[in-house]
N, C-alpha and C positions, 0 to 999 in steps of 0.2 A: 504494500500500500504506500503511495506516498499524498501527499497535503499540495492540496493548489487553493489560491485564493483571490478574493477580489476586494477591494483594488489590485492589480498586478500587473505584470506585466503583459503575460497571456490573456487576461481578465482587468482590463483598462479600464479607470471610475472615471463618471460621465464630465464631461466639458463643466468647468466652472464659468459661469454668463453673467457680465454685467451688464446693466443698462441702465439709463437716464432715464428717468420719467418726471411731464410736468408736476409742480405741486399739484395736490388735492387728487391727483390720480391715485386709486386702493386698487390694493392688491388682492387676486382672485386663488383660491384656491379651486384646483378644476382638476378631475380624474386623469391621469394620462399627461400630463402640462406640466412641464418643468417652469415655468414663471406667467403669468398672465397679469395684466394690471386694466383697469375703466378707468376712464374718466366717471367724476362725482354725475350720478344717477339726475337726470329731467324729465319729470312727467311727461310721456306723450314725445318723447324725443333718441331716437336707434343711440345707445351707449359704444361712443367709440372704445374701442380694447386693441390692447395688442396681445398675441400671445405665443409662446417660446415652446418649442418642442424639440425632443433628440430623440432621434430613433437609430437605435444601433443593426449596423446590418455586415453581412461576410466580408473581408476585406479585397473581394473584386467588385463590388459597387463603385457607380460611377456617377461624374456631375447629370452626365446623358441619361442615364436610367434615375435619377433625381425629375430632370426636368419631363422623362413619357410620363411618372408619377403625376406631376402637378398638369400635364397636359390632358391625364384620363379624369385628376379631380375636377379640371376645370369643365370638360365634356358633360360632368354629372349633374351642372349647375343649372337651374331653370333662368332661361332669357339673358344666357350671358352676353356681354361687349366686353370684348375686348378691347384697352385702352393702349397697351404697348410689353414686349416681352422682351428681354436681353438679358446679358450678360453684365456687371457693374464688379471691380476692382475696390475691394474696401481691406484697409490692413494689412494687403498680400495675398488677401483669401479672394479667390472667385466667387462672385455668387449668380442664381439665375434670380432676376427680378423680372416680378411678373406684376400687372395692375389691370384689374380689369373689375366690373361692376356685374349685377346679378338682380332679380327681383323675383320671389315668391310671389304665388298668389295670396293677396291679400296683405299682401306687407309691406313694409317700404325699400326699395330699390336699396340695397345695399355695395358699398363701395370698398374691395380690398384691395392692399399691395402686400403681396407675399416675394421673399427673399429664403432661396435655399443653399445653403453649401455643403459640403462632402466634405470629410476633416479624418485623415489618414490616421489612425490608431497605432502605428507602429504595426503597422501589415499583418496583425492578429484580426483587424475589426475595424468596421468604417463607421463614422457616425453622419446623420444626415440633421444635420439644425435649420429648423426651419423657424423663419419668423414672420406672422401675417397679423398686418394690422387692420381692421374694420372701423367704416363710419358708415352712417347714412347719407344718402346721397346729396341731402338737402343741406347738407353741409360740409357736406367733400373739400369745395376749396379750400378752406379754410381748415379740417381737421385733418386732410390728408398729408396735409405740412409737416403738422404734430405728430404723425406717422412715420413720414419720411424721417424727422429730427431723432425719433426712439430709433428707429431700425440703424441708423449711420452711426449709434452711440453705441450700438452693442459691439462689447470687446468679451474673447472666448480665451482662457486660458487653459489650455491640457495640461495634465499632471504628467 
C-alpha cells in the first residue's frame, strides 16, 4: 500500500481567485460556484452577478474544447444574439470572451459576458475557470462596464 494525497502534486488544490468587486456588492453562496457576488437586490429590477467556476478536467483538455463547450451552452439559450466572441490576452493567460444577450419567455432579456481559460496543472490535470457576469438588458450599458471592470481584476494564483 502506499499514501497519495490532495493537495499534491499528482492531486493539485484548486486555483486561488481574487477579485474586485464594487462596494455594496454581497457575496452568494451557490452549489457548484467557487465565488459569486450581486449587486444590492431592486425590487422589480434583473440582479447583476458575477460568478467564478473551476472545473477540473484530464490534462489533454484544451482552450478549443473550452470554447465547443461554451459554443453548445450558448446553442441551448432561448432567442440568443450574439454581440461578439474572441480571444483577449489578460496577465499572460489566454482567455475566450464571449458577450452575447438571451430572453426567456416571460422575462426580461438578459445580458452576459462570459471569459474562459485553460490553466495547465503540471500535466496531471487541466483546470477550466470560467467567469460570467449577468445584467438585465435595461441596463446593460451601464452594468456591463461593472462586469467588464470585475472580470479584468480577476488574478489566479496556483499552488
Amino acid at each position: 500500500m502506499k499514501s497519495i494525497e490532495y493537495p499534491s502534486a499528482d492531486f493539485p488544490g484548486p486555483p486561488r481567485i481574487r477579485l474586485e468587486v464594487p462596494e455594496g456588492w454581497e457575496p452568494l453562496t451557490v452549489p457548484g460556484v467557487q465565488l459569486a457576488v450581486a449587486q444590492p437586490r431592486i425590487e422589480g429590477r434583473f440582479r447583476a452577478n458575477v460568478v467564478v467556476t473551476v472545473q477540473r478536467f484530464g490534462p489533454e483538455f484544451t482552450l478549443e474544447a473550452a470554447r465547443a463547450g461554451l459554443d453548445q451552452r450558448k446553442a441551448s439559450l432561448p432567442e440568443l444574439e450574439e454581440l461578439g466572441t474572441g480571444e483577449i490576452e489578460l496577465e499572460g493567460r489566454t482567455w475566450i470572451a464571449s458577450e452575447y444577450g438571451y430572453t426567456q419567455p416571460g422575462r426580461p432579456t438578459v445580458v452576459q459576458a462570459a471569459r474562459y481559460a485553460v490553466l495547465d496543472r503540471g500535466g496531471v490535470a487541466t483546470d477550466v475557470l470560467e467567469i460570467v457576469g449577468s445584467c438585465g438588458a435595461e441596463n446593460a450599458d451601464e452594468e456591463i462596464e461593472t462586469v467588464r471592470t470585475m472580470q479584468d481584476s480577476l488574478r489566479v494564483h496556483l499552488d
